[in-house]
Each structure stands twice: as C-alpha cells, then as structure tokens.
mmJSON file of the N, C-alpha and C atoms, coordinates in Angstrom:
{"data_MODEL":{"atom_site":{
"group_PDB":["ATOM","ATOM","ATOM","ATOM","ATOM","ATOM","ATOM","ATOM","ATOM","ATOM","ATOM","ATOM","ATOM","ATOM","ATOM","ATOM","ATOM","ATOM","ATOM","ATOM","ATOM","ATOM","ATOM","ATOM","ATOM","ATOM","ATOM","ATOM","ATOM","ATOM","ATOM","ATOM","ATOM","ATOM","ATOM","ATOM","ATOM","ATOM","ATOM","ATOM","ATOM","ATOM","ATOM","ATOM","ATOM","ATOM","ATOM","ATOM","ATOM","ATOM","ATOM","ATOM","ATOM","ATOM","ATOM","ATOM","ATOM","ATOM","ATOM","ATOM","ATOM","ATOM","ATOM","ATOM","ATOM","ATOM","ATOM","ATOM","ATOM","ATOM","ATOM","ATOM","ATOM","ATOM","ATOM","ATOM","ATOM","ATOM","ATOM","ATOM","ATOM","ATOM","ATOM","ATOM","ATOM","ATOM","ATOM","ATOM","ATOM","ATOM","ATOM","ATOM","ATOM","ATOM","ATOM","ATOM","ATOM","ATOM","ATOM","ATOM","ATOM","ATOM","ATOM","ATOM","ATOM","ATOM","ATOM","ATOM","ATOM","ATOM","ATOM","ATOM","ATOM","ATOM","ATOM","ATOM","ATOM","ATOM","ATOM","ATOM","ATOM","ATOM","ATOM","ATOM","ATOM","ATOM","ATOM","ATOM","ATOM","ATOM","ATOM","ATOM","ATOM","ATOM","ATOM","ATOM","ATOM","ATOM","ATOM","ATOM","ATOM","ATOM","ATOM","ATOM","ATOM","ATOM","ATOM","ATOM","ATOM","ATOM","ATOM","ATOM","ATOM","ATOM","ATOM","ATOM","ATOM","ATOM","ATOM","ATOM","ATOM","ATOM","ATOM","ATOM","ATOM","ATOM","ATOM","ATOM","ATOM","ATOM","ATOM","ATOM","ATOM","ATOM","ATOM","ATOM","ATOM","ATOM","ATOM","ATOM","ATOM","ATOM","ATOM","ATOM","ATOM","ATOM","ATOM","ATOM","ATOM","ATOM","ATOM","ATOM","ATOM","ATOM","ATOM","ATOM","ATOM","ATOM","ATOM","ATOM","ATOM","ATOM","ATOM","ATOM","ATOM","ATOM","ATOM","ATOM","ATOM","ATOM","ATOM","ATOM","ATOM","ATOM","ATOM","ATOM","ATOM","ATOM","ATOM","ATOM","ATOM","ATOM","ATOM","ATOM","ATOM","ATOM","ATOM","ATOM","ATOM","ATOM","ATOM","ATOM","ATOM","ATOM"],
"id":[1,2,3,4,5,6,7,8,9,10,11,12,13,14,15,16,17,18,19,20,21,22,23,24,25,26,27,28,29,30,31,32,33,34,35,36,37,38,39,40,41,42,43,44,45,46,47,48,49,50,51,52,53,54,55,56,57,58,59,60,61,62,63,64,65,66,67,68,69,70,71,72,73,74,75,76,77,78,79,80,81,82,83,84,85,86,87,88,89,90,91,92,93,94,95,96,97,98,99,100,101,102,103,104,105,106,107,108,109,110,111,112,113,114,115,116,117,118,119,120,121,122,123,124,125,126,127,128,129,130,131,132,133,134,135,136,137,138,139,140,141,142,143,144,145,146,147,148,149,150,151,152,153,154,155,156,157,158,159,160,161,162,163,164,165,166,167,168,169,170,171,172,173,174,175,176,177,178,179,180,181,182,183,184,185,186,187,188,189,190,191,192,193,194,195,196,197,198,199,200,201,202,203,204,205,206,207,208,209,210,211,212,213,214,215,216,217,218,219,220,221,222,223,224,225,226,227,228,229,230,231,232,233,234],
"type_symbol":["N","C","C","N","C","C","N","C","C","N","C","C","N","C","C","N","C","C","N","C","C","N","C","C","N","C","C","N","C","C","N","C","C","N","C","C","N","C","C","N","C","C","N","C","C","N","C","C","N","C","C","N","C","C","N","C","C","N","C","C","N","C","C","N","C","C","N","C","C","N","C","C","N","C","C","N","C","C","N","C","C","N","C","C","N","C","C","N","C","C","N","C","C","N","C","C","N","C","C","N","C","C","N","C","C","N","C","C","N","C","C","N","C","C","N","C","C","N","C","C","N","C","C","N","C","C","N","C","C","N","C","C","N","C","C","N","C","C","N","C","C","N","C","C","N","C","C","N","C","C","N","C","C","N","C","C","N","C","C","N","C","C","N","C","C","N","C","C","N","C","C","N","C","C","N","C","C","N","C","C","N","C","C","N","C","C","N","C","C","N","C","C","N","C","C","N","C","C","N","C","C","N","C","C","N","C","C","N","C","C","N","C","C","N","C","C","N","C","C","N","C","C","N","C","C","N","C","C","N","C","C","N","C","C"],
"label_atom_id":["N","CA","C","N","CA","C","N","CA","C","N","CA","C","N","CA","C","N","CA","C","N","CA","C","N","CA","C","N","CA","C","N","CA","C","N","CA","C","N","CA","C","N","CA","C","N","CA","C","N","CA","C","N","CA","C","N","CA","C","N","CA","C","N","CA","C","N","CA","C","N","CA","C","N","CA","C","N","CA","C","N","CA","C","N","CA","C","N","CA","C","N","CA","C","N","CA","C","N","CA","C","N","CA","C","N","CA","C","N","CA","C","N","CA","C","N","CA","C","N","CA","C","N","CA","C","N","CA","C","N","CA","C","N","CA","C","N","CA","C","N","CA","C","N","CA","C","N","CA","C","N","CA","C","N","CA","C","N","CA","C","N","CA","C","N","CA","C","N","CA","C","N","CA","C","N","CA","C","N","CA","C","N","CA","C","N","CA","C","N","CA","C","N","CA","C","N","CA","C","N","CA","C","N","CA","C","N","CA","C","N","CA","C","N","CA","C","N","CA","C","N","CA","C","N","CA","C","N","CA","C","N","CA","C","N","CA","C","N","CA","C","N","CA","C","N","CA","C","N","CA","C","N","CA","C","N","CA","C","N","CA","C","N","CA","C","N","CA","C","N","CA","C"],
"label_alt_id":[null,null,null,null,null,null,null,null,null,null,null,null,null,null,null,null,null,null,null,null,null,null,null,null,null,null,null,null,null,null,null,null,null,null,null,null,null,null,null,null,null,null,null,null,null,null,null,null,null,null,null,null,null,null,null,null,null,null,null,null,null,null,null,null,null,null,null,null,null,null,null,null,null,null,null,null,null,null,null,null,null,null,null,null,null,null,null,null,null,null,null,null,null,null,null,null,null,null,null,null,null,null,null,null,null,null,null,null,null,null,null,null,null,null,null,null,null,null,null,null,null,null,null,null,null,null,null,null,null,null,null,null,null,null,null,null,null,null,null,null,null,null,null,null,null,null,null,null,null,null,null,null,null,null,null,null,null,null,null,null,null,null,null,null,null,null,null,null,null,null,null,null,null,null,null,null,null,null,null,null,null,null,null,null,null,null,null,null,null,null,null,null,null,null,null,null,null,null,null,null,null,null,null,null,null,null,null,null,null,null,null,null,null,null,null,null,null,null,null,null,null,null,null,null,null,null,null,null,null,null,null,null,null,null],
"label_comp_id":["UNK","UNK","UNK","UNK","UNK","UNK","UNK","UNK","UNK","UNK","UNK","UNK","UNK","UNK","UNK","UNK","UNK","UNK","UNK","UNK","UNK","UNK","UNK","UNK","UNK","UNK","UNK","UNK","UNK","UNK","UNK","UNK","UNK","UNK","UNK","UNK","UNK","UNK","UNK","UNK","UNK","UNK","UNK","UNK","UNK","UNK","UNK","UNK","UNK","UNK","UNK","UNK","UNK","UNK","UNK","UNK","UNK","UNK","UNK","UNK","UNK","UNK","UNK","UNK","UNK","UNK","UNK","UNK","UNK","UNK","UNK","UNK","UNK","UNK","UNK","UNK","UNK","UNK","UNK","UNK","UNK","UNK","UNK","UNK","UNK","UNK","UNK","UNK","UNK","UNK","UNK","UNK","UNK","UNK","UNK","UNK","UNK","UNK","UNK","UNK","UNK","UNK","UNK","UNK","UNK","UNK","UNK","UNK","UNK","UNK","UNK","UNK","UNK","UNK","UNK","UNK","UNK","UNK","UNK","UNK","UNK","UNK","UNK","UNK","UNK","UNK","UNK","UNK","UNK","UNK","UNK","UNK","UNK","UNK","UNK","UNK","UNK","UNK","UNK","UNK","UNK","UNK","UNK","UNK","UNK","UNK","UNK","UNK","UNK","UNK","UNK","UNK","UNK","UNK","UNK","UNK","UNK","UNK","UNK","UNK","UNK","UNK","UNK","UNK","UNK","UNK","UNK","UNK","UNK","UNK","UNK","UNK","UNK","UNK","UNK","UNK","UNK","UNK","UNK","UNK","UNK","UNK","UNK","UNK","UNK","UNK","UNK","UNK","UNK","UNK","UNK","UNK","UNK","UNK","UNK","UNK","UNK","UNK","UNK","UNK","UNK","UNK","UNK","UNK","UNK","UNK","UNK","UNK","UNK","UNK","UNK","UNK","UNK","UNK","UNK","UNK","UNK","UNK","UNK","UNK","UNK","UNK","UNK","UNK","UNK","UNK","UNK","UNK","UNK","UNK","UNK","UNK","UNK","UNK"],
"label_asym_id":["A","A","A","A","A","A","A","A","A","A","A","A","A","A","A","A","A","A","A","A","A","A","A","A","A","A","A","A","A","A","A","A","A","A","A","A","A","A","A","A","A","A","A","A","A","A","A","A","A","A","A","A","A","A","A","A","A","A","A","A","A","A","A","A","A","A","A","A","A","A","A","A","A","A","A","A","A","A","A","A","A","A","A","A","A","A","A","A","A","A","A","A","A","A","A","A","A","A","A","A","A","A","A","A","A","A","A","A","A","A","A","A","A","A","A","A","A","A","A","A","A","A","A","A","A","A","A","A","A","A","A","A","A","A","A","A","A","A","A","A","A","A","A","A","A","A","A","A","A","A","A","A","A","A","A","A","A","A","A","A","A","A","A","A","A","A","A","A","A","A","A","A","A","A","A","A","A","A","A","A","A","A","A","A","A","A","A","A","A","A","A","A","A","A","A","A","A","A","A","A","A","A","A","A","A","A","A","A","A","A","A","A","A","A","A","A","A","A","A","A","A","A","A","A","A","A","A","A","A","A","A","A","A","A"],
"label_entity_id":["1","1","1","1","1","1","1","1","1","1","1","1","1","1","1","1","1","1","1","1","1","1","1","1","1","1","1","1","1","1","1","1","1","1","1","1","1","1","1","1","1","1","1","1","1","1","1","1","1","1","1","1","1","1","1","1","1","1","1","1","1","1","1","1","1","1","1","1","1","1","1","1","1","1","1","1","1","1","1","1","1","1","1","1","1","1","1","1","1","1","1","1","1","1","1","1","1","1","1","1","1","1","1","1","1","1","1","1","1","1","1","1","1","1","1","1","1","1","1","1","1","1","1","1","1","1","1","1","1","1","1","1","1","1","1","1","1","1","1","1","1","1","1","1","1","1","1","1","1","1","1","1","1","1","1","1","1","1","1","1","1","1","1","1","1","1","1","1","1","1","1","1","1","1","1","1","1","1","1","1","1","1","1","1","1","1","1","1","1","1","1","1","1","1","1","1","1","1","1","1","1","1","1","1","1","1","1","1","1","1","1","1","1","1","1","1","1","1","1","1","1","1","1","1","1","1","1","1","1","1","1","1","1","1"],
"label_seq_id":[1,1,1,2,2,2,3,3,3,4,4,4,5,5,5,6,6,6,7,7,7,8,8,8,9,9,9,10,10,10,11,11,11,12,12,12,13,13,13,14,14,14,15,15,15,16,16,16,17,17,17,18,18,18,19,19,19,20,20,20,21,21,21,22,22,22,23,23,23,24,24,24,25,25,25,26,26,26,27,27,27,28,28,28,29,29,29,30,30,30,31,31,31,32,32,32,33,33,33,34,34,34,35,35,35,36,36,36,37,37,37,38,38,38,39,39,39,40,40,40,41,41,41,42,42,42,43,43,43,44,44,44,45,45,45,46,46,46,47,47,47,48,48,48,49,49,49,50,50,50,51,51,51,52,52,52,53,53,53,54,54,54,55,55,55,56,56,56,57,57,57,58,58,58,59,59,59,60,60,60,61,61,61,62,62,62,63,63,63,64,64,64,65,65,65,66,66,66,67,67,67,68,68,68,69,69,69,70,70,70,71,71,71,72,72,72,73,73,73,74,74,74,75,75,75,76,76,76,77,77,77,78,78,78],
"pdbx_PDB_ins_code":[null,null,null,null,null,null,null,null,null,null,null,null,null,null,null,null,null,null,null,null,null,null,null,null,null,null,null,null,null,null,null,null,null,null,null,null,null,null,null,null,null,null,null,null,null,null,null,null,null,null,null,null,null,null,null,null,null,null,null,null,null,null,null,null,null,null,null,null,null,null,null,null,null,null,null,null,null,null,null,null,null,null,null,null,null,null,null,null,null,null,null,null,null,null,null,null,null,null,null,null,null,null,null,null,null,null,null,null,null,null,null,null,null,null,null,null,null,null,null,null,null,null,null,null,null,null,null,null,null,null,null,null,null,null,null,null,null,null,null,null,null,null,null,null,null,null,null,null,null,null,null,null,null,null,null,null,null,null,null,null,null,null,null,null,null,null,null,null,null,null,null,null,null,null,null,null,null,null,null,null,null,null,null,null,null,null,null,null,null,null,null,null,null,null,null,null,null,null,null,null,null,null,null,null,null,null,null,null,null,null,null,null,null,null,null,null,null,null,null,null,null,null,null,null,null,null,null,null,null,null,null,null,null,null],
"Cartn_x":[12.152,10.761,10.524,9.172,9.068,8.11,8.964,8.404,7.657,7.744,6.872,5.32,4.501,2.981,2.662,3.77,3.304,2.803,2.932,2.499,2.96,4.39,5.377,6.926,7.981,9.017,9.689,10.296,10.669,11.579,11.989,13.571,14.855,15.802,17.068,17.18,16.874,16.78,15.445,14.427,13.172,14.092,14.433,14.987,15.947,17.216,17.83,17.499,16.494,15.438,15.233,14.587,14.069,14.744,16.251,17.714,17.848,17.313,18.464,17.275,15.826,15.148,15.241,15.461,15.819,16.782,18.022,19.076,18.886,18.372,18.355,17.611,16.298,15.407,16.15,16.545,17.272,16.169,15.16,14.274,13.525,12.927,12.068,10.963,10.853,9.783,8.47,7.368,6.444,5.306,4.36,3.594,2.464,1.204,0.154,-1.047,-2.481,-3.618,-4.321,-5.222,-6.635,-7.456,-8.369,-9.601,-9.619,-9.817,-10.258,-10.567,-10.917,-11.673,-10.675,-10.63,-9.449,-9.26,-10.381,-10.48,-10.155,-10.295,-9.78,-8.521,-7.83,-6.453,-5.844,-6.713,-5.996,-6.197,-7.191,-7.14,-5.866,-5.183,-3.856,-2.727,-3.043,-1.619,-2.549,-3.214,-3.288,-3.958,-4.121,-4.026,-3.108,-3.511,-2.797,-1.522,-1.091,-0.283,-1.043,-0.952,-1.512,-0.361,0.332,1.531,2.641,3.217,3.94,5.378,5.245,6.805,6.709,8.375,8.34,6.881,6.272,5.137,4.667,4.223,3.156,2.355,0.955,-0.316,-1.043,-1.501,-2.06,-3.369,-4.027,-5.681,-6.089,-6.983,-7.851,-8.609,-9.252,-10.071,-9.624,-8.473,-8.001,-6.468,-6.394,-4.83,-4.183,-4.825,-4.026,-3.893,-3.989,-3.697,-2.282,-1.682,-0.187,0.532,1.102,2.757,3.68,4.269,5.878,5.954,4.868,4.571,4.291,2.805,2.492,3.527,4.597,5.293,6.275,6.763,7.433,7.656,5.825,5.579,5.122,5.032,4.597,6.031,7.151,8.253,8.887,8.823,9.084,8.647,7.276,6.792,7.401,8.466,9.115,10.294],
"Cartn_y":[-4.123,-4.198,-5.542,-6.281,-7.57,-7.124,-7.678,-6.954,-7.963,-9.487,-10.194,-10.881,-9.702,-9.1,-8.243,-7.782,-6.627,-7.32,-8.473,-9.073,-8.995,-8.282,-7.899,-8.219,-7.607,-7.798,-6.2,-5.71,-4.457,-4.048,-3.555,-3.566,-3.221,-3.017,-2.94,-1.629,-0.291,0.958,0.793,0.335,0.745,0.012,-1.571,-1.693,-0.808,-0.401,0.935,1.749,2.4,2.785,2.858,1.293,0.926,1.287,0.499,0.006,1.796,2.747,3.874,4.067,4.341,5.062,4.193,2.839,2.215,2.598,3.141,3.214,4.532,5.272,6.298,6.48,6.187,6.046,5.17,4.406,3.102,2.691,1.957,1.226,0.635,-0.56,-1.213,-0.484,-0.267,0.382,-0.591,-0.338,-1.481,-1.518,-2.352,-2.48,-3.253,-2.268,-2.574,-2.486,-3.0,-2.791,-2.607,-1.803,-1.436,-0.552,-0.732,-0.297,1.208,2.104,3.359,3.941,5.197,5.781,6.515,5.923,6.752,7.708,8.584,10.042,11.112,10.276,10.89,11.396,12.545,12.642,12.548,12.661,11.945,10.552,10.048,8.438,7.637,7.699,7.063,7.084,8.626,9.443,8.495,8.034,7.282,6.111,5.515,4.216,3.028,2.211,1.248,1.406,1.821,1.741,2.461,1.933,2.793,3.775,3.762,4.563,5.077,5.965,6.34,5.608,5.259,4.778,4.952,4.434,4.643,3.083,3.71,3.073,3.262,2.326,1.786,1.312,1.9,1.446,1.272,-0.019,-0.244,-0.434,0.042,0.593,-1.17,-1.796,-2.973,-3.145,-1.993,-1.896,-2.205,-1.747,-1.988,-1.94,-3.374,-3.95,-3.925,-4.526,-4.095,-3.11,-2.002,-0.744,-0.179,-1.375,-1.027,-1.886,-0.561,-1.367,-0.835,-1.214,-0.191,1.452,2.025,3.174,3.713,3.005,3.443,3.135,1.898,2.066,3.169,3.716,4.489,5.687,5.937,7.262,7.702,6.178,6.243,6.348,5.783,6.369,7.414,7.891,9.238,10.153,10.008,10.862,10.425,9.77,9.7,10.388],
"Cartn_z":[14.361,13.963,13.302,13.543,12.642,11.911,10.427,9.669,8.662,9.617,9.03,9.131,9.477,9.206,8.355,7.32,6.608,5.551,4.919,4.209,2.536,2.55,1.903,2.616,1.368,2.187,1.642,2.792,2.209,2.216,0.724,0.48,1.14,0.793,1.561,2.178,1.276,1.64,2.545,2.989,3.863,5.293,5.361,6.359,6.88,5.951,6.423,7.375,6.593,7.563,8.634,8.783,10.124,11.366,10.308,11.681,12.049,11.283,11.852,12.77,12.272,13.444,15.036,14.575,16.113,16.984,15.968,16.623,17.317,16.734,16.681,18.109,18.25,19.352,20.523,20.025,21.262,21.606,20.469,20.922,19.539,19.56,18.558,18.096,16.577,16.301,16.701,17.166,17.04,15.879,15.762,14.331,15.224,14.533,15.096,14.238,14.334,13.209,14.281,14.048,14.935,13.367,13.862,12.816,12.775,11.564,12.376,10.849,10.968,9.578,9.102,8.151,6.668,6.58,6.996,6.387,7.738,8.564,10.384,10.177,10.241,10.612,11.179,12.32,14.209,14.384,13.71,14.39,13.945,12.691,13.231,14.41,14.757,15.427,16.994,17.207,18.301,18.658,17.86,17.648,17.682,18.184,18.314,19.741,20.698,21.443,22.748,24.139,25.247,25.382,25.263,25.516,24.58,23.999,22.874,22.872,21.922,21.201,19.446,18.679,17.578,17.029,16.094,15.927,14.58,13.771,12.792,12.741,12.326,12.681,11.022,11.178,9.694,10.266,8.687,9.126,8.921,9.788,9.655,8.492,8.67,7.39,5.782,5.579,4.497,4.202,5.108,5.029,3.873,2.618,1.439,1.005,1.417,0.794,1.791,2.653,3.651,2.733,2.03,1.038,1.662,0.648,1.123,1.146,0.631,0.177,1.238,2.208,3.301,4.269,4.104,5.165,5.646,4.535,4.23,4.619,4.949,5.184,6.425,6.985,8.791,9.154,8.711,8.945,8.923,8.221,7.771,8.645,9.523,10.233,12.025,12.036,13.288,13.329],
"occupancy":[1.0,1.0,1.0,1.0,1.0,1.0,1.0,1.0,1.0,1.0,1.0,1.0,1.0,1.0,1.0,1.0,1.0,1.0,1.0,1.0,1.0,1.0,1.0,1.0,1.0,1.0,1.0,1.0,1.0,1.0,1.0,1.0,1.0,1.0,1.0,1.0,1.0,1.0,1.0,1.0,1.0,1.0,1.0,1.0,1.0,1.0,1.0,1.0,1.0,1.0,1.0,1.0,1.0,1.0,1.0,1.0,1.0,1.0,1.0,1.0,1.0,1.0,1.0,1.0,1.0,1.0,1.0,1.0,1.0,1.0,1.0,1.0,1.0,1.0,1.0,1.0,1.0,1.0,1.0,1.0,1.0,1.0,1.0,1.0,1.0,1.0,1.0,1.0,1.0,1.0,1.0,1.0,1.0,1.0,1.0,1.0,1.0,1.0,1.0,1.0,1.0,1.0,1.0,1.0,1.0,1.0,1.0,1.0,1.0,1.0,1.0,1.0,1.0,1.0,1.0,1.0,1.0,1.0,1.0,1.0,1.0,1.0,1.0,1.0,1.0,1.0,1.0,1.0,1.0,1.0,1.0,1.0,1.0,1.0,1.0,1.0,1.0,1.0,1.0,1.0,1.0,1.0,1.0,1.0,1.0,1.0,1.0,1.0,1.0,1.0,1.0,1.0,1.0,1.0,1.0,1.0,1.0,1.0,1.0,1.0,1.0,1.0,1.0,1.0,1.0,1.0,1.0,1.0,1.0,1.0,1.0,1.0,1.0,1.0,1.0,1.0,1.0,1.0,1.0,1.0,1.0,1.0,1.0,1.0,1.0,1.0,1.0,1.0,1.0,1.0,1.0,1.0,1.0,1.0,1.0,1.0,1.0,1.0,1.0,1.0,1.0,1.0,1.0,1.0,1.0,1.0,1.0,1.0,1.0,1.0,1.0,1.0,1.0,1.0,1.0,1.0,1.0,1.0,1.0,1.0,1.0,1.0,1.0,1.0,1.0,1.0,1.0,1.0,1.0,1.0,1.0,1.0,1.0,1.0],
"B_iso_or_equiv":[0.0,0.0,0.0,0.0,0.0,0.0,0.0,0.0,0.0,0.0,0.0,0.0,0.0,0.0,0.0,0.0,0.0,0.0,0.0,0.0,0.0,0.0,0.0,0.0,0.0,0.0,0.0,0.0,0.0,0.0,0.0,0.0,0.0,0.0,0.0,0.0,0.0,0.0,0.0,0.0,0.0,0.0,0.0,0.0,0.0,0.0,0.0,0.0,0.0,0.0,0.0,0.0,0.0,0.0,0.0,0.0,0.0,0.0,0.0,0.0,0.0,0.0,0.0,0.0,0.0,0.0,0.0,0.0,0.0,0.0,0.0,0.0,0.0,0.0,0.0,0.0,0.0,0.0,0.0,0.0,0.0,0.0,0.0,0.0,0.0,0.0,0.0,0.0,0.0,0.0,0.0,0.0,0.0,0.0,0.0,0.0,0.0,0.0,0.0,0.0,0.0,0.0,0.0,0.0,0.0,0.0,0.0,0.0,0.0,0.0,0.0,0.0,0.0,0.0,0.0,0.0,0.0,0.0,0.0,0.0,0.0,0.0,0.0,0.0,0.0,0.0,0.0,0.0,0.0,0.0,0.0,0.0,0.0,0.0,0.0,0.0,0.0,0.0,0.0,0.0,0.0,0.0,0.0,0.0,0.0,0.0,0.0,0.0,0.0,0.0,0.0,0.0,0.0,0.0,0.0,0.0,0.0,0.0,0.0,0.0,0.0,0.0,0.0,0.0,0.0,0.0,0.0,0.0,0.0,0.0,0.0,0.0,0.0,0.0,0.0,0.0,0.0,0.0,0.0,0.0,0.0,0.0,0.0,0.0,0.0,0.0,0.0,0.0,0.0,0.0,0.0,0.0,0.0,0.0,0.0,0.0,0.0,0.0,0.0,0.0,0.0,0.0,0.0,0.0,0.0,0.0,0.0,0.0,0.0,0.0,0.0,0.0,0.0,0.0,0.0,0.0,0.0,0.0,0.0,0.0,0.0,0.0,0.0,0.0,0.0,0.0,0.0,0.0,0.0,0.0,0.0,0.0,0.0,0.0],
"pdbx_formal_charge":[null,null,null,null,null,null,null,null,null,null,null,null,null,null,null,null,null,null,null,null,null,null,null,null,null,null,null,null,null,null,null,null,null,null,null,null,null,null,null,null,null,null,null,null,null,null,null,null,null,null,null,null,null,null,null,null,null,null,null,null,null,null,null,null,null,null,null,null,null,null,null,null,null,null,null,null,null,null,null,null,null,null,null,null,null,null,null,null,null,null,null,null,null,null,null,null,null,null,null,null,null,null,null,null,null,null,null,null,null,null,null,null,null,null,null,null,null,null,null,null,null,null,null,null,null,null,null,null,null,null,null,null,null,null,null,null,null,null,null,null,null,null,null,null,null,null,null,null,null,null,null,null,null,null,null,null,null,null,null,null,null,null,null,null,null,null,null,null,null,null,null,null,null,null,null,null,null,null,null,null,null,null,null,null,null,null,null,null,null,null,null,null,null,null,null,null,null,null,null,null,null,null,null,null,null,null,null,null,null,null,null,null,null,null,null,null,null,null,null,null,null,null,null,null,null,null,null,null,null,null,null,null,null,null],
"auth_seq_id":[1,1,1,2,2,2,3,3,3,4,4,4,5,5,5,6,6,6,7,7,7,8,8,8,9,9,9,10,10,10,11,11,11,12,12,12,13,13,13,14,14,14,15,15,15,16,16,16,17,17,17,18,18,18,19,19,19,20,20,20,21,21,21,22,22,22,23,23,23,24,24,24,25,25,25,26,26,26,27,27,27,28,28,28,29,29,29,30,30,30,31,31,31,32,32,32,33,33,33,34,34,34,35,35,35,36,36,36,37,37,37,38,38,38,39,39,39,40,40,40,41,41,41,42,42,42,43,43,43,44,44,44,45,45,45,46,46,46,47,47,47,48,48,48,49,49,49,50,50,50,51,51,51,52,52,52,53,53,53,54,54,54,55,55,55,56,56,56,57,57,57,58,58,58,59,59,59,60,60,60,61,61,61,62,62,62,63,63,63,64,64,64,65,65,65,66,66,66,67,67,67,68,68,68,69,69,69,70,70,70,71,71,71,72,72,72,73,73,73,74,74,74,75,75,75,76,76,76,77,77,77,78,78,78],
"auth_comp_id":["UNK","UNK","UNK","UNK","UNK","UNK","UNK","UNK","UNK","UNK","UNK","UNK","UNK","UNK","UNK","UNK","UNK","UNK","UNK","UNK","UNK","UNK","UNK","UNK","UNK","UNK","UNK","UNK","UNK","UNK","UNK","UNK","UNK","UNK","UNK","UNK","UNK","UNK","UNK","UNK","UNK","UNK","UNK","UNK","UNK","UNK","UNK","UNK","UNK","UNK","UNK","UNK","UNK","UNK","UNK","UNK","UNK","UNK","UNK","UNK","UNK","UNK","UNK","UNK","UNK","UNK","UNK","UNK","UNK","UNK","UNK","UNK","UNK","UNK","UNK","UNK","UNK","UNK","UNK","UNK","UNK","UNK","UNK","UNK","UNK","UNK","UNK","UNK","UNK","UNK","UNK","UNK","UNK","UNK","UNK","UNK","UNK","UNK","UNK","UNK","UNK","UNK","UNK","UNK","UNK","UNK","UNK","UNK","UNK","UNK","UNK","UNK","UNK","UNK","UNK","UNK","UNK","UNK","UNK","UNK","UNK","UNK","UNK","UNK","UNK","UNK","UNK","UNK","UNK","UNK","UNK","UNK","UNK","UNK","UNK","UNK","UNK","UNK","UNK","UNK","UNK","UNK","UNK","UNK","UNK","UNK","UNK","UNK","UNK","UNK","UNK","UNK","UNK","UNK","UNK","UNK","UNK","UNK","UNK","UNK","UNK","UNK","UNK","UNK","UNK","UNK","UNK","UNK","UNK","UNK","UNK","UNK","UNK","UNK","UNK","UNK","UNK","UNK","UNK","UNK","UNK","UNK","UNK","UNK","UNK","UNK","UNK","UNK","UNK","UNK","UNK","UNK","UNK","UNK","UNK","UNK","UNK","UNK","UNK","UNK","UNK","UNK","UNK","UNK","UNK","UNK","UNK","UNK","UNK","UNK","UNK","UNK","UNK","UNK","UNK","UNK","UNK","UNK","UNK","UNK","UNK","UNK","UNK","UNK","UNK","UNK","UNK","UNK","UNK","UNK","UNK","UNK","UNK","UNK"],
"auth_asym_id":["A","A","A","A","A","A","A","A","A","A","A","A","A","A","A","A","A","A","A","A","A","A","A","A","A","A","A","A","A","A","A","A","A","A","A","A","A","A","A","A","A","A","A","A","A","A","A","A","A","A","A","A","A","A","A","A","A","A","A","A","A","A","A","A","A","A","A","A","A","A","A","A","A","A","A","A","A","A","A","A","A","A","A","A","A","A","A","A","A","A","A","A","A","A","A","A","A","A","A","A","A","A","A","A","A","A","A","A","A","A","A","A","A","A","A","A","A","A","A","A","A","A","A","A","A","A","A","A","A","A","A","A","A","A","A","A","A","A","A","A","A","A","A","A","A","A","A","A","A","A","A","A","A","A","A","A","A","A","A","A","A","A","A","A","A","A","A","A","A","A","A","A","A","A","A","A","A","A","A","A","A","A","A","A","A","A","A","A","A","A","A","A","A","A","A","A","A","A","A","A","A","A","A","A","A","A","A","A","A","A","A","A","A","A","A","A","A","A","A","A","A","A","A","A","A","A","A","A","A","A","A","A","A","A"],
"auth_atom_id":["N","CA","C","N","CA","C","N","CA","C","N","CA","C","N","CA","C","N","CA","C","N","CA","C","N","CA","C","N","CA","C","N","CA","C","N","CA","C","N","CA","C","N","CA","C","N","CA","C","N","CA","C","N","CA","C","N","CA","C","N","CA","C","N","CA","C","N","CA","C","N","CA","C","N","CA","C","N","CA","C","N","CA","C","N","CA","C","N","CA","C","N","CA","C","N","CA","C","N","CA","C","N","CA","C","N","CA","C","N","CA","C","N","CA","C","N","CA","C","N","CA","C","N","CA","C","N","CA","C","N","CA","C","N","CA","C","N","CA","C","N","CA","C","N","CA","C","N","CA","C","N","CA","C","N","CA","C","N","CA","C","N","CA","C","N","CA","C","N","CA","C","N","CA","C","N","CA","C","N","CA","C","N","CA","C","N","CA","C","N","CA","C","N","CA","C","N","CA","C","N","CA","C","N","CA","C","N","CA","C","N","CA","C","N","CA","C","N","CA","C","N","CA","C","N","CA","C","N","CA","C","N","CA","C","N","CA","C","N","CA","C","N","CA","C","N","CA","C","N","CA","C","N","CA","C","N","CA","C","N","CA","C","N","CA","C","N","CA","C","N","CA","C"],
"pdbx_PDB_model_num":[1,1,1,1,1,1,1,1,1,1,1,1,1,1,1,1,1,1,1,1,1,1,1,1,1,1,1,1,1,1,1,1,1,1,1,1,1,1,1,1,1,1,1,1,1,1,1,1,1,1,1,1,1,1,1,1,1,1,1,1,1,1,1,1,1,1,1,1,1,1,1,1,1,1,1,1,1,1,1,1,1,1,1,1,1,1,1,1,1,1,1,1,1,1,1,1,1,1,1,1,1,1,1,1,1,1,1,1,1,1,1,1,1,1,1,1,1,1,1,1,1,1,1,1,1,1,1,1,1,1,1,1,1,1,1,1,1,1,1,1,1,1,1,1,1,1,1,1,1,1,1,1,1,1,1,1,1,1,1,1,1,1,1,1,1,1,1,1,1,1,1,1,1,1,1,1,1,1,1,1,1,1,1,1,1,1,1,1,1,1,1,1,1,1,1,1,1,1,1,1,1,1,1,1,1,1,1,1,1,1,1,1,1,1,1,1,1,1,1,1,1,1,1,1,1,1,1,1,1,1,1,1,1,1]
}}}
C-alpha cells in the first residue's frame, strides 16, 4: 500500500498491519478518495474501486478527519 497520500505516517504496528492483510490477500491493499456523505453507511463499502479488492477509501469531503484512527478501522474491516 502507498501510504504516502495519507498525509501522515503510520506507525510500525499499522504497517504490520498492512504487510499481513497483503500477505494475507496476495495482493496490494489500494487507497482511494471519492466524495460521499458521512452519514451513508453504504457509500464507503463502494466507493472508490470498479471492482473489489483489499481497499481504503477516504471521504473527499473531509480528508482531515483520515488519521491513523480511521485507518485503522478500514482495516480492520478486511
């Protein structure tokens, strides 16, 4: 994953992370922004990719509110 658009750097345990769900998948997580409404519960789950893979989608609308916190937790849900 490049993880240099997040506009942070994220620590040793989040890359951990990263490396296992890749390995894990046998494939690159990807990272994407498209716009969509906060309060939608589905508009993340399809956004940003025509086609499914491991994936992170940061809301346009309000890029600074994607820390490590939110990264964390789009992970978590793969």
């Amino acid at each position: 994953m490049d993880t240099t658009l997040f506009g942070f750097e994220p620590s040793e345990d989040t890359l951990t992370l990263i490396a296992d769900i890749e390995h894990r998948t046998n494939c690159k997580i990807g990272f994407g922004e498209e716009e969509f409404d906060a309060v939608d519960d589905n508009a993340s789950a399809s956004g940003g990719f025509k086609q499914w893979q491991p994936h992170v989608t940061r809301n346009a609308r309000i890029p600074r509110e994607f820390d490590e916190h939110a990264l964390v937790h789009e992970l978590a849900s793969h």
